[in-house]
C-alpha positions in Angstrom: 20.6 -0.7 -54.7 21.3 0.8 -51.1 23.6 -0.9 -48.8 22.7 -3.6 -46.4 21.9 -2.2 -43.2 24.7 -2.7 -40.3 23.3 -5.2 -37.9 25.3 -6.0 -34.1 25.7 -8.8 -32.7 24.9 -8.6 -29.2 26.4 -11.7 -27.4 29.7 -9.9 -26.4 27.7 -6.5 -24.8 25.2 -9.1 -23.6 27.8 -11.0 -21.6 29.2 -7.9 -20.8 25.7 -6.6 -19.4 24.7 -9.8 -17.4 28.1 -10.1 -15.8 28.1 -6.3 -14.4 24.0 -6.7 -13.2 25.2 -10.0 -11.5 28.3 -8.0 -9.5 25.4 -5.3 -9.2 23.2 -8.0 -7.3 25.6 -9.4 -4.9 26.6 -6.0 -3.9 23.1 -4.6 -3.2 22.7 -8.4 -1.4 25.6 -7.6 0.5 24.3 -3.7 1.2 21.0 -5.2 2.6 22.8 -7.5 4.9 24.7 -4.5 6.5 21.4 -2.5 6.6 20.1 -5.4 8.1 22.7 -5.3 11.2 22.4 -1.8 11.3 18.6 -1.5 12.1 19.7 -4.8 14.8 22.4 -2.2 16.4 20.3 0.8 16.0 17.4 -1.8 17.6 20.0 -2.9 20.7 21.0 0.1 21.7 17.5 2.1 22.2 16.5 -1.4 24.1 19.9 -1.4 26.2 21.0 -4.9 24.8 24.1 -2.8 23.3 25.6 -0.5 25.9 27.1 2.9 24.4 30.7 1.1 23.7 29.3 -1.7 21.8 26.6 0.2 19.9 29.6 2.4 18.5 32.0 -0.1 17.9 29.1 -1.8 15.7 28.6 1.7 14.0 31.8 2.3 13.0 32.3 -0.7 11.6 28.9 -0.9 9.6 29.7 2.7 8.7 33.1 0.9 7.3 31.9 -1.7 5.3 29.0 0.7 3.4 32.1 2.9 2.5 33.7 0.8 1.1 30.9 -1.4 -0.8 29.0 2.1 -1.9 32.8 2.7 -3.3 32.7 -0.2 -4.9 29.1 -0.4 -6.0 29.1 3.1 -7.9 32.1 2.1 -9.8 30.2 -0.3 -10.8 27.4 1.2 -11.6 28.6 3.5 -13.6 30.2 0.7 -16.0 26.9 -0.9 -16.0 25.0 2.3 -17.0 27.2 2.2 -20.1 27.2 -0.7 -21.1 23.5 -1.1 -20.9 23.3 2.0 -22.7 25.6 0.1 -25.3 23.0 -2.9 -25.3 19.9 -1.0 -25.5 20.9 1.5 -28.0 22.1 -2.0 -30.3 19.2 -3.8 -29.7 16.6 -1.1 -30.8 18.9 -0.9 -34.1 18.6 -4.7 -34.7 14.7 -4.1 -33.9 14.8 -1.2 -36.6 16.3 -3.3 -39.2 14.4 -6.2 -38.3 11.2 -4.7 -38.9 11.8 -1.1 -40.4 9.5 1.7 -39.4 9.7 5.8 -39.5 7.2 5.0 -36.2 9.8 3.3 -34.1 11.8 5.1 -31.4 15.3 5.9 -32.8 18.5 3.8 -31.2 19.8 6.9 -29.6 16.3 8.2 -28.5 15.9 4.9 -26.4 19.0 5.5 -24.4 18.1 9.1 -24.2 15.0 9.4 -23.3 16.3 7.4 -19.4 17.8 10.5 -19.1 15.2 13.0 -19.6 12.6 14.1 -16.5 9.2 13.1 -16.8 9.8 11.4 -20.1 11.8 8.7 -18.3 8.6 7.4 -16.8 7.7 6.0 -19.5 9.3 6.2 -22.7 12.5 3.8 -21.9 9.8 1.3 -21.2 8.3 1.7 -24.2 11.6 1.5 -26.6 12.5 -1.7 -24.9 8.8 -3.0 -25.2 9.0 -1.9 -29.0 12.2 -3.9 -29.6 10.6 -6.9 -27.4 8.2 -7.4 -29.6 9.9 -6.6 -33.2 12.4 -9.3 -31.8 9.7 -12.3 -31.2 7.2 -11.1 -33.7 8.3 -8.6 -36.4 5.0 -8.6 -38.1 3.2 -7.7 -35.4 2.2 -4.6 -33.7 5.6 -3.6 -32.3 3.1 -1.1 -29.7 1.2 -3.7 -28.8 1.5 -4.6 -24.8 5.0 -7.0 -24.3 5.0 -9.9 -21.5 4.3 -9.3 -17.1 8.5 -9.3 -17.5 8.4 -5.8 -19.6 5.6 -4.1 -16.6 7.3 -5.4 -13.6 10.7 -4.8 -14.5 9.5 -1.5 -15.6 7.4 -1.0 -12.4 10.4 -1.8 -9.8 12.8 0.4 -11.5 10.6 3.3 -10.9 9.7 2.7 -7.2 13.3 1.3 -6.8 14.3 5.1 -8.1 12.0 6.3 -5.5 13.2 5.0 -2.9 16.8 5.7 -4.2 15.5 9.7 -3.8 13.6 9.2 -0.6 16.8 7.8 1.1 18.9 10.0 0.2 17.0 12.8 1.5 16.4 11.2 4.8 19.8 10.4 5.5 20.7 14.1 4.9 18.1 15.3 7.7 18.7 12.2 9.8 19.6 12.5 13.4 18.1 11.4 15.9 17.7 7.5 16.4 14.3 7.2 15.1 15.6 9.1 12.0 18.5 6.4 11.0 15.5 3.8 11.7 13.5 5.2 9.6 16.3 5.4 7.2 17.2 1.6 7.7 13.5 1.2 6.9 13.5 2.8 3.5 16.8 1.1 2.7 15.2 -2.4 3.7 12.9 -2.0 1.2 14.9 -0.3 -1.1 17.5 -3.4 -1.6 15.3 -6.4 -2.2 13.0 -4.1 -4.8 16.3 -3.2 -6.7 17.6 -6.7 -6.9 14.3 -7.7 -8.3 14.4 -5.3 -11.0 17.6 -6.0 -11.7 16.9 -10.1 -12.0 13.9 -8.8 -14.1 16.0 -6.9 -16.6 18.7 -9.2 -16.2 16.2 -11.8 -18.0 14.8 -9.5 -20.5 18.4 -9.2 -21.7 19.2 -12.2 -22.4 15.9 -13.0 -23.7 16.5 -10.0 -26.1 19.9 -10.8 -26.7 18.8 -14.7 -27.5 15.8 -14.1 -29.7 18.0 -11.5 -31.6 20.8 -13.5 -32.5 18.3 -16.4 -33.5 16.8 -13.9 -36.2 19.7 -12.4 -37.5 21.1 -15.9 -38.6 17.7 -16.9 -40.4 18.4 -17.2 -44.1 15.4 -14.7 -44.2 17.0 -11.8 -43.1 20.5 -13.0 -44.3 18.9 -12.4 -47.8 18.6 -8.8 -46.6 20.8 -7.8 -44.3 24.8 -9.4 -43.0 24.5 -12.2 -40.9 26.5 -11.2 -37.8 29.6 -12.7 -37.4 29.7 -15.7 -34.2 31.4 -14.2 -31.0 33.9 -16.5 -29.8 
């Protein structure tokens, strides 16, 4: 008789995952504010409301505060990545032993594959849409298309990634004014598309994290497999 197959309890990464996007959020909030009152200096001063003083005192300072929260926000990303990577590469397990299939995109495959050119347009999307659906219906067709959550999260992570790329390039040919305005541009559009795909993933998460713990503990799969043990 084989050994029950190790299943995590993913409360604690959860948490762990919906407090870091959160932080992530109010930073890029924050970001877009100071992007915001950038394009308004950049705006003044080719007007003449800011004389040359004013518009540089508002620069420097602007130039300040993005320092300091881009400091600040990759530190945090970076944690984040991990974690996530933590969460997703759990959840797909739970999916795999939840409903066990040779066809299914491995654990580490579904973290991997984010990092991967070309690939990572769509094959994260479908390892989360495969443990999506193994999680609410694990006698269906795990391949089968998830929920308007999976397609728009999926859908402003790319073009938020985009934008990401197309920023960074501008602001490395940017200068002249109408340069940084464009730049502002890009990065106005940049912030509010991010935080939505991070609100987006943010639900599927918990949603994930909810309908897997609710499984594990049926006496179904108890029969099976360990019930995980309640996080505090």
């Amino acid at each position: 008789m084989s050994a029950p197959r190790k299943t995590y309890d993913l409360r604690i990464t959860g948490r762990w995952v919906v407090g870091l996007l959160w932080a992530s959020i109010l930073l890029d909030v924050a970001l877009l504010l100071v992007t915001v009152w950038l394009y308004s200096s950049l705006n003044g001063f080719e007007n003449g409301r800011l004389d040359q003083s004013e518009a540089e005192a508002a620069f420097v300072a602007i130039g300040n505060i993005q320092k300091l929260a881009y400091l600040i926000a990759v530190a945090i990303s970076v944690i984040c990545i991990v974690v996530s990577c933590m969460w997703i590469y759990r959840a797909a397990h739970n999916a795999g032993g939840i409903a066990p299939t040779e066809k299914r995109i491995k654990p580490g495959w579904a973290v991997g594959w984010f990092f991967i050119p070309v690939a990572n347009l769509w094959k994260p999307y479908q390892s989360i849409r495969q443990t999506w659906n193994t999680t609410f219906d694990p006698s269906g067709d795990m391949n089968r298309p998830g929920p308007s959550v999976l397609a728009w999260w999926w859908v402003t992570w790319i073009v938020s990634n985009i934008l990401s790329n197309v920023s960074i390039r501008q602001e490395r040919l940017a200068e002249t004014l109408v340069d940084f305005k464009i730049l502002t541009f890009i990065d106005m559009a940049f912030f509010p598309i991010t935080i939505i795909s991070t609100l987006l993933f943010l639900r599927i998460v918990r949603a994930i994290t909810s309908g897997q713990v609710a499984v594990l503990n049926t006496p179904t799969f108890g029969a099976t497999a360990p019930v995980p043990t309640p996080s505090a």
